[in-house]
TIVEX-255158 format. One record per residue: x, y, z of N, C-alpha, C in turn; residue in three letters. Coordinates in pm, whole numbers, plus 32768, in hexadecimal, padded with zeros to 4 digits. Atoms other than C-alpha are relative to their C-alpha. Example, Ala and Ser with C-alpha at 12.3 -4.5 7.8 and 13.67 -1.06 7.14 Angstrom:
2
n.px, n.py, n.pz, ca.px, ca.py, ca.pz, c.px, c.py, c.pz, resn
8059, 7F89, 8000, 84CE, 7E3E, 830C, 805A, 8078, 8000, ALA .
7FAE, 7F89, 7FFA, 8557, 7F96, 82CA, 7FB3, 806D, 8049, SER .
END
This chain:
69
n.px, n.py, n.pz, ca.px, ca.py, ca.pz, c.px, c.py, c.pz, resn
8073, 7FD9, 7FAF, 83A2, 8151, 79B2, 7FE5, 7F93, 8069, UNK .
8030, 806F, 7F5B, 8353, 80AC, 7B26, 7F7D, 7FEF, 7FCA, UNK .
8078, 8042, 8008, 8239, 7FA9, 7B1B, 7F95, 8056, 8097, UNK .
804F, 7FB8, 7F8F, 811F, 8037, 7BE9, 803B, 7F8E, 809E, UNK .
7FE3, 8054, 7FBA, 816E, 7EFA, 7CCC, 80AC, 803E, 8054, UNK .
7F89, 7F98, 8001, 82D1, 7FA8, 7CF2, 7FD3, 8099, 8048, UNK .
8012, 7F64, 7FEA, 8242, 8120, 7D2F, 7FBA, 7FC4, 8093, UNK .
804F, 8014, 7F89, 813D, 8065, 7E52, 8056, 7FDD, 807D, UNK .
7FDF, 8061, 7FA8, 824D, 7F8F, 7F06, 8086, 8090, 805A, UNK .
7FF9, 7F69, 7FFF, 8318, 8117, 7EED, 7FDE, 805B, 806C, UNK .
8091, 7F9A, 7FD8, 81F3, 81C6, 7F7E, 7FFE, 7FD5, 80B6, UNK .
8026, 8038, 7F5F, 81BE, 80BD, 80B9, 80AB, 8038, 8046, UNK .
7FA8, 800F, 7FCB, 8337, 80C7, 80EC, 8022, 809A, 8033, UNK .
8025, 7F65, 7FE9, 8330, 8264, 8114, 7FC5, 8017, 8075, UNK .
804E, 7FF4, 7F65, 81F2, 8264, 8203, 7FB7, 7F38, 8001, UNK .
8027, 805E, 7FD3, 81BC, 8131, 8284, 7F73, 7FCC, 806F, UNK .
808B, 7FDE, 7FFC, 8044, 80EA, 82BF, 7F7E, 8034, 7F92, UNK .
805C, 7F95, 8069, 7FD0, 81BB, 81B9, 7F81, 7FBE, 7FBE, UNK .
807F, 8042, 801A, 7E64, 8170, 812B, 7FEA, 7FF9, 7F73, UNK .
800D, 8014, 8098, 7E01, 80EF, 7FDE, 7FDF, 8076, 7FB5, UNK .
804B, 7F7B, 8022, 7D3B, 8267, 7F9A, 809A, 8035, 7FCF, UNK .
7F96, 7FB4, 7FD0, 7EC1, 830B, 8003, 805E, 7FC7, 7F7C, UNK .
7F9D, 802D, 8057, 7F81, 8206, 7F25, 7FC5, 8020, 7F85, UNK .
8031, 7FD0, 8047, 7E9A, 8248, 7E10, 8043, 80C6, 7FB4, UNK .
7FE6, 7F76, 8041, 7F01, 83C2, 7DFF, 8085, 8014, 7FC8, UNK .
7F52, 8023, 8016, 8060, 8351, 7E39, 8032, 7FC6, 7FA7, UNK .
7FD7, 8059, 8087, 805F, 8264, 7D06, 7FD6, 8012, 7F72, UNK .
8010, 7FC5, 8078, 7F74, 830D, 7C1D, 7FB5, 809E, 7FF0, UNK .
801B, 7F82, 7FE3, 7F0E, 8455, 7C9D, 7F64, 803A, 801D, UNK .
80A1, 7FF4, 8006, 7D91, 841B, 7CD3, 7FF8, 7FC6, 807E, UNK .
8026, 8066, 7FB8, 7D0D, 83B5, 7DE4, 7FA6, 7FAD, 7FF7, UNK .
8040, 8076, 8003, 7C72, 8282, 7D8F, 802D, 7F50, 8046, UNK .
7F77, 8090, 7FFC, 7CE6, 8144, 7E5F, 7FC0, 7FBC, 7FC0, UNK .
7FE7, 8076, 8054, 7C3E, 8057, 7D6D, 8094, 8000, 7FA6, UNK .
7F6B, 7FE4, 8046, 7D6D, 80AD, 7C9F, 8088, 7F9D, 800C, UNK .
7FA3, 804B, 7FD0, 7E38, 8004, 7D9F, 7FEB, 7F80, 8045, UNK .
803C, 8062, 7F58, 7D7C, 7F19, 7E9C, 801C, 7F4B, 7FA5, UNK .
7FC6, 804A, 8048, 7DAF, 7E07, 7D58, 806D, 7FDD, 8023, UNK .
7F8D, 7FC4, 8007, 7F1B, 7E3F, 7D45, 8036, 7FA6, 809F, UNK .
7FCD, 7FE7, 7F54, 7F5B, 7E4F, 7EDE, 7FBA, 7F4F, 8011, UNK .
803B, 8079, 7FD7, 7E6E, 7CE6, 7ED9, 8095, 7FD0, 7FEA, UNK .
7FC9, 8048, 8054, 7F5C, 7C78, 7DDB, 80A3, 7FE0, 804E, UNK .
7F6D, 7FFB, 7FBD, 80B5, 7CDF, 7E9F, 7FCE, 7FB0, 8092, UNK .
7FF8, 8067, 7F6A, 8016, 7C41, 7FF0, 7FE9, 7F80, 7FEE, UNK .
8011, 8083, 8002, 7FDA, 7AF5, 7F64, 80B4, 7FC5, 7FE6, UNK .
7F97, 8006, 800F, 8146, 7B05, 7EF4, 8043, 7FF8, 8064, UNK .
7F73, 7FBC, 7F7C, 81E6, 7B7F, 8048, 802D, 8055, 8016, UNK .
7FBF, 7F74, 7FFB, 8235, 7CC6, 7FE8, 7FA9, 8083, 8061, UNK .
803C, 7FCB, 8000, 8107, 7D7E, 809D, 7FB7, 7FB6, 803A, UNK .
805D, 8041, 7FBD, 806E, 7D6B, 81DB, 7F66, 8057, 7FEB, UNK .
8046, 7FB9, 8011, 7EFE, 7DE9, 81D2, 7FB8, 8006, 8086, UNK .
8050, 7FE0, 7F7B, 7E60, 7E44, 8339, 7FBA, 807D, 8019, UNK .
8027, 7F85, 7FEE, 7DA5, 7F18, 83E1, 8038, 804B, 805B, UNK .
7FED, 7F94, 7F92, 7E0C, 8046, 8495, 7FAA, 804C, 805B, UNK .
8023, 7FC1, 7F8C, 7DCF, 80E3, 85E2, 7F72, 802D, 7FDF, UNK .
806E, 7FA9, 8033, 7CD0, 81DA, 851D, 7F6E, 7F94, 7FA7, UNK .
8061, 8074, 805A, 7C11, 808D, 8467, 8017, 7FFC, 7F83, UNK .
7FCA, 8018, 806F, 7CAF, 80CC, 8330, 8065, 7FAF, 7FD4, UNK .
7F8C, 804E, 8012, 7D51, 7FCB, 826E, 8074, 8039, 7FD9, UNK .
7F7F, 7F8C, 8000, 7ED0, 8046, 827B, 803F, 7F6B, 7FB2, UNK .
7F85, 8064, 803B, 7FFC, 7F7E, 81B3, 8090, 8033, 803F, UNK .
7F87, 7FCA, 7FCD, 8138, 7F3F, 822D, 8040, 7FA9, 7F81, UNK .
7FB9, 8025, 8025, 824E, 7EA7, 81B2, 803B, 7F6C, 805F, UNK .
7FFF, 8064, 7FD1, 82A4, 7D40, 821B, 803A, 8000, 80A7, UNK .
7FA9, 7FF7, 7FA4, 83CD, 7D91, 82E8, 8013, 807A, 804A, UNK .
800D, 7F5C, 7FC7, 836D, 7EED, 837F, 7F83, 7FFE, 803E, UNK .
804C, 7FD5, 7FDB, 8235, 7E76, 841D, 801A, 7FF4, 80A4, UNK .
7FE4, 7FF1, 7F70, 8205, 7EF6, 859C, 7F8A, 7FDD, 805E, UNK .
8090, 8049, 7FDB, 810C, 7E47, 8671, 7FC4, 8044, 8056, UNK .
END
């Protein structure tokens, strides 16, 4: 079984941007982003997971090496 950390990094790499609410449904089928917004801290202190905001003001995640400025 993929670590949720695994299913999130997944999820960004798919749609890139996607919002903690979005990865939430994508990782455990609820939309709840507390679920994930932990998690997504946890991978951007690492390197794995940028966390910004998008165009719309929502925070979006990318992926380290897939982000577009």
């Amino acid at each position: 079984m993929k670590s949720v950390a695994q299913r999130i990094l997944e999820a960004v790499a798919r749609q890139p941007g996607i919002s903690s609410a979005d990865l939430s449904v994508a990782t455990h089928g609820v939309r709840k982003q507390q679920l994930v917004n932990e998690e997504c801290r946890l991978l951007e202190r690492a390197g794995k997971l940028i966390r910004r905001p998008r165009p719309d003001g929502i925070i979006g995640n990318y992926l380290p090496w897939r982000v577009v400025s």
